[in-house]
C-alpha positions in Angstrom: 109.2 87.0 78.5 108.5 89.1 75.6 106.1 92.4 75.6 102.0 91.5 75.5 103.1 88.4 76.8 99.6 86.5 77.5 99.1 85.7 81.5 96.3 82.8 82.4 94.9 83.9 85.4 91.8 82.7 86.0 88.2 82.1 84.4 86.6 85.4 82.8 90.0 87.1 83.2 92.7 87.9 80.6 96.0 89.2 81.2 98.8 90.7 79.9 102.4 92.2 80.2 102.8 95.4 78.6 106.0 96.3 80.0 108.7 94.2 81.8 112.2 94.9 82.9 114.8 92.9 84.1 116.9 94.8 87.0 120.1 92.2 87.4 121.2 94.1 90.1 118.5 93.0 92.1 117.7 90.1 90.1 113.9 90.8 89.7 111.7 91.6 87.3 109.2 94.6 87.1 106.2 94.1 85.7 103.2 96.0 84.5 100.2 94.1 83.3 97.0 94.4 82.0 94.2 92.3 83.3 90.8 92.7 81.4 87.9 91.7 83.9 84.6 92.2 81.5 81.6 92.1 83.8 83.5 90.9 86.9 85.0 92.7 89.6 88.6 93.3 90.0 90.9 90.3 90.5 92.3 89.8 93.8 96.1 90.2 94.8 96.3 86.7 95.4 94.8 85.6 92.1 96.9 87.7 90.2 100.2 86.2 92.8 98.8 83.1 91.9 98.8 83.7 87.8 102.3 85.7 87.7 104.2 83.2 89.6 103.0 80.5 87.5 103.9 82.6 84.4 107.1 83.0 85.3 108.0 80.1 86.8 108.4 80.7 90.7 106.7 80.4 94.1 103.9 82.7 95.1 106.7 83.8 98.0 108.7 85.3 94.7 105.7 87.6 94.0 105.0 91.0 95.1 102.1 93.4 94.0 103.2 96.7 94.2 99.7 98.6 92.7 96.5 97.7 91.4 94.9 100.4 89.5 91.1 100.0 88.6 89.5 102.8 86.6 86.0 104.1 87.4 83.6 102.2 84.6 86.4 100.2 83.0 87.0 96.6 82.4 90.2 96.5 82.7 93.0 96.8 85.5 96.5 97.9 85.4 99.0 95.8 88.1 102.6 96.7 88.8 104.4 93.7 90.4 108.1 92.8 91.2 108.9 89.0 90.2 112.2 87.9 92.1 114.4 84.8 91.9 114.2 84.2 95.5 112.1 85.1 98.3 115.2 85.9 100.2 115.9 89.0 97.9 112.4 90.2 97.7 112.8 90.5 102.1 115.2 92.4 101.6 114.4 94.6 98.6 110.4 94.9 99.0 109.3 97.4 102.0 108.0 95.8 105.3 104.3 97.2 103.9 104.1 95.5 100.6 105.3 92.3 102.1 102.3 92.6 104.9 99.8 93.5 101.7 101.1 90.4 100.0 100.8 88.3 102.5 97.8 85.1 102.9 94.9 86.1 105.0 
């Protein structure tokens, strides 16, 4: 995917990536987007899960949120997320707390 890359997430949200990096060591992408939320509240991990894995073409379990970073006043959210190929390199790459924080509830 290509830089301001357009993300579907869900209604009254817009998203975008703004910077994306392929580590093929790892064989994950790292992802920074922008998700404009004007007059809702801020999208939930598992919406955002939801959006990247469908963007990029894996399961939810390939997914991992690493930050969400809501300003004060703003409409608009910055997310840092890793996007692996398998969910059996993101156990052993992602710490046990970010896997725990992406988990289903």
């Amino acid at each position: 995917m290509s830089k301001s890359t357009a993300i579907t997430i869900a209604e009254g949200y817009e998203g975008g990536v703004i910077e994306e990096k392929y580590n093929p060591l790892i064989k994950r992408r790292e992802v920074i987007v922008r998700v404009f939320h004007s007059g809702r509240g801020t999208p939930s991990r598992s919406l955002i899960r939801q959006a990247l894995a469908n963007a990029y073409g894996v399961s939810t379990n390939c997914v991992y949120i690493r930050r969400i970073i809501s300003e004060k006043g703003m409409n608009s959210t910055i997310v840092e997320a890793h996007v692996y190929e398998s969910s059996e390199k993101a156990k052993v790459f992602e710490p046990e707390y970010i896997i725990k924080r992406n988990e289903v509830s």
